[in-house]
C-alpha angles and dihedrals in degrees: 000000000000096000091051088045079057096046095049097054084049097062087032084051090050108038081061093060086052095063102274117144095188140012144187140186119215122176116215097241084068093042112108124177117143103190094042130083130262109274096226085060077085111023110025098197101044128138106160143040117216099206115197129184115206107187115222120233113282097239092060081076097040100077133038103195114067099052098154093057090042089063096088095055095034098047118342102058096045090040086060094039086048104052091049098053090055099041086059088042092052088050086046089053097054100037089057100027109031086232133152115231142188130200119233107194121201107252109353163119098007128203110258136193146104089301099044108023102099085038102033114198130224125229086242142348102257092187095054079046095056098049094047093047088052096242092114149000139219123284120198083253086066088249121143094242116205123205102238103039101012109212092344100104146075132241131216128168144207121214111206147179097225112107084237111178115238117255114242119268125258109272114194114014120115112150094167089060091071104021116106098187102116098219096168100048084047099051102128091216095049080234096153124080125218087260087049102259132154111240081201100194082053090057099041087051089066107022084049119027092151090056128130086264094056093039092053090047084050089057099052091049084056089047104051088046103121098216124057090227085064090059093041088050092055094043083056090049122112079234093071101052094042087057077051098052091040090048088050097057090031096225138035127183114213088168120045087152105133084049098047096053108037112111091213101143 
């Protein structure tokens, strides 16, 4: 048990100097997601999730025009930030360790078939993640809420194979008790139901109008247009490129509201 306490402050230690500003161990005995897969759908013999938080630059949150240019510093930068640290920590992990790993990126790629493709599933719930490992809790706007940023960070994981203990949970911090900030009756989108709640597709209409479904949607308008200049006209259109530029970087968020305006930390 020592020597696992030791080895957990190591790659803790480690996953810091990589970039990390916050990080959490959850073993998978601990892990509960019902809507997600089975981890070892992925990595077989793993035991353990290394959760890490990477905080995005503050003045991605201090102005609400502009969304396309705020990307970088909202999603993009700390993506890429993100995905290399872990990818470091998981050859750390088996250089030292002899350890398998898996990366669980924060948003992608998705698993995608008949089954999935109109409700696409995630490797694993990195906001149930968070709050096991003891790195969150849960706000009212069903975010995983940290101590120190509140929901402005990002979450990655790392899958592996080491029989890692789970961190302690968060005691005493509550921040929707005493906020009076009404995150769920202002939601641009209506997304929240009266239990609490996401409507998902109601959220995803507003936080996402360039996405694949509105593109596709897109598609089948310029389709059924009767004369070939039409098509031509819509394939000309700002619209169009901005489907381009959205299907290049995968998502794009033009409402970030719930997380904007959230006190958290």
């Amino acid at each position: 048990m020592k020597e696992r306490g030791f080895m957990k402050e190591r790659i803790r230690k480690k996953a810091k100097n990589l970039g990390a500003d916050l990080v959490g161990f959850l073993n998978l005995r601990d892990y509960n997601s019902p809507r997600s897969p089975d981890p070892h759908r992925y990595l077989p013999t793993a035991k353990s999730i290394i959760v890490m938080a990477f905080k995005p630059l503050a003045g991605a949150y201090n102005y609400q025009d502009n969304t396309w240019s705020k990307m970088p510093s909202f999603l993009y930068g700390v993506e890429t930030a993100g995905n290399t640290a872990a990818y470091h920590l998981g050859r750390f992990i088996e250089r030292e360790y002899g350890a398998e790993s898996f990366l669980i990126q924060a948003h992608r790629p998705f698993e995608i078939d008949e089954e999935t493709f109109r409700n696409p599933i995630g490797s694993v719930s990195l906001r149930h993640a968070a709050v096991q490992s003891g790195l969150a809790v849960w706000g009212k706007n069903t975010l995983a809420l940290t101590r120190e940023f509140g929901p402005r960070v990002m979450f990655l994981g790392l899958l592996n194979s080491l029989d890692l203990e789970t961190d302690p949970p968060i005691y005493g911090y509550d921040p929707c008790k005493t906020c009076t900030y009404d995150c769920r009756s202002t939601c641009p989108a209506k997304a929240f139901t009266e239990e609490g709640h996401v409507l998902s597709h109601r959220c995803v209409r507003v936080s996402q109008p360039n996405d694949v479904g509105n593109f596709m949607r897109f598609l089948i308008e310029m389709a059924e247009k009767p004369l070939m200049s039409d098509r031509l006209e819509m394939i000309k259109s700002p619209r169009f490129f901005r489907y381009m530029q959205y299907l290049q970087f995968f998502i794009h968020y033009h409402c970030d509201h719930c997380t904007r305006h959230c006190p958290g930390a």
